[in-house]
VOGU-3710 file (C-alpha; in Angstrom, 3 decimals, decimal comma):
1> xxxxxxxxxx> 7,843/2,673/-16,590  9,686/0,649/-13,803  10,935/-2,330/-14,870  11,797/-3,285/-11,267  11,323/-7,243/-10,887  10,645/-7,052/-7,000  8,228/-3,828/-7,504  6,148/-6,059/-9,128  6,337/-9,018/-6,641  5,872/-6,388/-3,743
11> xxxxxxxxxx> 2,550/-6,294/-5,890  1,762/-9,616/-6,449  2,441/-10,448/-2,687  0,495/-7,516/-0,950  -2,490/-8,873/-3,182  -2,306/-12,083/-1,838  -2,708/-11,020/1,890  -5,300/-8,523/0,715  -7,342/-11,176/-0,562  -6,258/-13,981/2,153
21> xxxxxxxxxx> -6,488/-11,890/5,765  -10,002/-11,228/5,267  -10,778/-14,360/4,055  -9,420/-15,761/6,847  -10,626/-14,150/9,263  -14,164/-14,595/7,630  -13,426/-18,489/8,179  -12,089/-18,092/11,743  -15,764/-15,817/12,386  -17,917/-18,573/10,612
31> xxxxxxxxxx> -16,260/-21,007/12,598  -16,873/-19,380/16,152  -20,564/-18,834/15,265  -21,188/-21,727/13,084  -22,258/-19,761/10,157  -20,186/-21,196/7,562  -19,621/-20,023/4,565  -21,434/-16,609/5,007  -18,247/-14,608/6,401  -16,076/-16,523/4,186
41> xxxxxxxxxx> -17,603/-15,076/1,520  -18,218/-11,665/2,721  -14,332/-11,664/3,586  -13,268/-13,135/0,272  -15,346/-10,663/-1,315  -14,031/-7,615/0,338  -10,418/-8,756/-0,226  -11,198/-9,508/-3,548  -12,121/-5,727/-3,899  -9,338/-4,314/-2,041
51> xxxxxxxxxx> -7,026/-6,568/-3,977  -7,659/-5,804/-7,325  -8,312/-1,507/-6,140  -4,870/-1,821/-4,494  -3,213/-3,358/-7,676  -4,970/-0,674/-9,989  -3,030/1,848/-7,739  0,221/0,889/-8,009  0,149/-0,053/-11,611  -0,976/3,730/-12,041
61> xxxxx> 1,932/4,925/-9,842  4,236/2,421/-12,501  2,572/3,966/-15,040  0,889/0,837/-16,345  -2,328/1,945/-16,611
//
């Protein structure tokens, strides 16, 4: 097991834009057709996903789970 301080906030950081770009860009699409919060939440949800997959994967690679 790693115990590699910046592996870890690597991690935590690459989550964060997982979750945030597609959120964002969710916003920026409700906002050009007026649809808020549909995308929002579409995007949220999708980063949300990728997020928490992408963090299962490199916890495996650490060996921490």
């Amino acid at each position: 097991m790693s115990n590699n301080p910046a592996r870890y906030i690597s991690v935590g950081f690459a989550f964060i834009l997982i979750v945030v770009v597609p959120a964002a860009a969710g916003f920026l699409l409700d906002k050009v057709l007026g649809t808020l919060p549909i995308f929002l939440l579409v995007g949220l949800g999708l980063g949300l996903v990728g997020g928490f997959y992408y963090v299962y994967l490199e916890m495996k690679k650490l060996g921490g789970g």
